[in-house]
C-alpha positions as CSV (number, residue, x, y, z in Angstrom):
1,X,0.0,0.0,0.0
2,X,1.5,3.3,-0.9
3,X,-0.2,6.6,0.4
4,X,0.8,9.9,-1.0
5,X,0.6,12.5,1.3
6,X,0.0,16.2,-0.4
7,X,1.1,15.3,-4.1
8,X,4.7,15.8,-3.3
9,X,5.6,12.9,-0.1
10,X,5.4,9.7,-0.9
11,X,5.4,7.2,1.8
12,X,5.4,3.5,2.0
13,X,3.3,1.7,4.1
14,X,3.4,-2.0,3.7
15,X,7.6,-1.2,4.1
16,X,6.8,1.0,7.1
17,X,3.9,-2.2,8.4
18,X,7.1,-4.5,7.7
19,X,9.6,-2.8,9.5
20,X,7.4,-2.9,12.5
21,X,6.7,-6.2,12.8
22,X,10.3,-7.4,12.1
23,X,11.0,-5.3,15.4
24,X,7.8,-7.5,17.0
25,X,5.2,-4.5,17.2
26,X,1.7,-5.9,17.4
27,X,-1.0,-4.2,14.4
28,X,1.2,-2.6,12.4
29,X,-1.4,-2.0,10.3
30,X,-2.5,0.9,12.6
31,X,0.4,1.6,13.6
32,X,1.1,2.4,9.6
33,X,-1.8,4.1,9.2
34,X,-1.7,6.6,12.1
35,X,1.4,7.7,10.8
36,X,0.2,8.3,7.6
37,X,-2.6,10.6,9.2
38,X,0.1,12.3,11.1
39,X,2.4,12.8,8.1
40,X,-1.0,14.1,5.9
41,X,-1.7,16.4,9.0
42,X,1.1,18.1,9.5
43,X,3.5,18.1,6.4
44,X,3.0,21.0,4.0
45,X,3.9,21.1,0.4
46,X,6.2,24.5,-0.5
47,X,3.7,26.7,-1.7
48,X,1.4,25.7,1.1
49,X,4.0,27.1,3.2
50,X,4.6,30.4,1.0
51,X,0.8,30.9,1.5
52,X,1.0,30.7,5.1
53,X,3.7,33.2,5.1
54,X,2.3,35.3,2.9
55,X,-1.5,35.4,4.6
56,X,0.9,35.6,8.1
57,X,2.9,38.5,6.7
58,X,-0.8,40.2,5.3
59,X,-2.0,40.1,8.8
60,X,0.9,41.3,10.1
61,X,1.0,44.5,8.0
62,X,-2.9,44.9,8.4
63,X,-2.5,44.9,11.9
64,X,0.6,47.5,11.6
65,X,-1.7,49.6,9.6
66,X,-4.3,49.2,12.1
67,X,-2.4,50.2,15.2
68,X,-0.4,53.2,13.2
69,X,-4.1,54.6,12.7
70,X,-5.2,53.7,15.9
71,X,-2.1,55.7,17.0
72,X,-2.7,58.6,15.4
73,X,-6.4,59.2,16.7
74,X,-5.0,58.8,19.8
75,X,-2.8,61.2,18.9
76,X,-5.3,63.6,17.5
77,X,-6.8,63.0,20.9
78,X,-4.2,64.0,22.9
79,X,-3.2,67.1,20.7
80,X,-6.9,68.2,21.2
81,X,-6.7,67.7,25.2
82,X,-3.5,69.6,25.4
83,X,-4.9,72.8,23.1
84,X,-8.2,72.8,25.3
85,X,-6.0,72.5,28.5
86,X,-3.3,75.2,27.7
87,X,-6.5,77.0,26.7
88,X,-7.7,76.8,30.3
89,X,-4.5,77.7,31.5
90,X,-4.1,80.9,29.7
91,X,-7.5,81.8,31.0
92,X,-7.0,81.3,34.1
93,X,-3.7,83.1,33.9
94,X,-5.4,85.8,32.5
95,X,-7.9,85.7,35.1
96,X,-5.3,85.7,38.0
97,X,-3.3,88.7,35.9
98,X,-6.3,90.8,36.7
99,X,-7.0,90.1,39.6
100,X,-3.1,91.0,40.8
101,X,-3.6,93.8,38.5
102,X,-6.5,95.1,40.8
103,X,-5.2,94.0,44.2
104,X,-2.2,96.1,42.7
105,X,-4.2,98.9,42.0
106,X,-5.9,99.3,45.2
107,X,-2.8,98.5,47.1
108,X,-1.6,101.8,45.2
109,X,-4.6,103.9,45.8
110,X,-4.7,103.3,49.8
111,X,-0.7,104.3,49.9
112,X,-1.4,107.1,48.0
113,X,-4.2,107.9,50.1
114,X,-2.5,107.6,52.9
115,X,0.4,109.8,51.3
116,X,-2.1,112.4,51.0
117,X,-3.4,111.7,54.6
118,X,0.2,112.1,56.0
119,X,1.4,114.9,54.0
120,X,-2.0,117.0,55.0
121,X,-1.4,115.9,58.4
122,X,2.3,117.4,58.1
123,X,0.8,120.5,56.9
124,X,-1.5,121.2,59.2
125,X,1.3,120.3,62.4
126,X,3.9,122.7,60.7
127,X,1.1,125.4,60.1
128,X,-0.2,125.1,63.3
129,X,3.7,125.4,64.6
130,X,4.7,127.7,62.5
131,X,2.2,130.1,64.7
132,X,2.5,128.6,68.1
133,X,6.4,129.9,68.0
């Protein structure tokens, strides 16, 4: 009996069914055959293999494309977060600048008040000593 596994193996079994019963291995007949089934199962002719490879390398470069644009809307995603969050900075800066600009600002109009305060009050003592003497 000769089985040919995938057009391109050829393997003897009645040699193979010999060989193990020389060597005193009970039903060789199985013994042949499962091995026939194992060699059909798991042997692949060439372009079998190239068409493994080929669908393997496919997937990989889909998948390559798939995370690149996956990658890039994530991306997108965090370019958006950053512009909307240095846009909250800057308003809140801005909001903070006016508020030290009016803290400022009355800061400067109490001091000048009391400049004015003082200055009057110096007036009024060196008037008021100017005719005592």
């Amino acid at each position: 009996m000769v089985a040919t596994i995938h057009k391109k193996l050829v393997f003897d079994s009645l040699n193979y069914a010999k060989i193990l019963a020389s060597a005193g291995i009970e039903s060789v007949d199985v013994f042949a055959e499962a091995l026939v089934h194992a060699l059909s199962e798991n042997l692949y002719v060439k372009y079998e293999v190239d068409n493994m490879i080929e669908a393997a390398l496919k997937q990989f470069s889909d998948r390559t494309i798939q995370l690149r644009e996956e990658m890039r809307a994530e991306n997108r995603l965090l370019r958006e977060e950053m512009r909307a969050e240095s846009l909250r900075n800057r308003e809140e800066f801005h909001k903070v600048r006016i508020e030290m600009k009016q803290i400022t600002d009355k800061a400067v109009n109490r001091m000048t008040l009391n400049v004015g305060i003082i200055s009057t009050l110096l007036a009024i003592v060196a008037s008021v000593g100017h005719y005592l003497y």
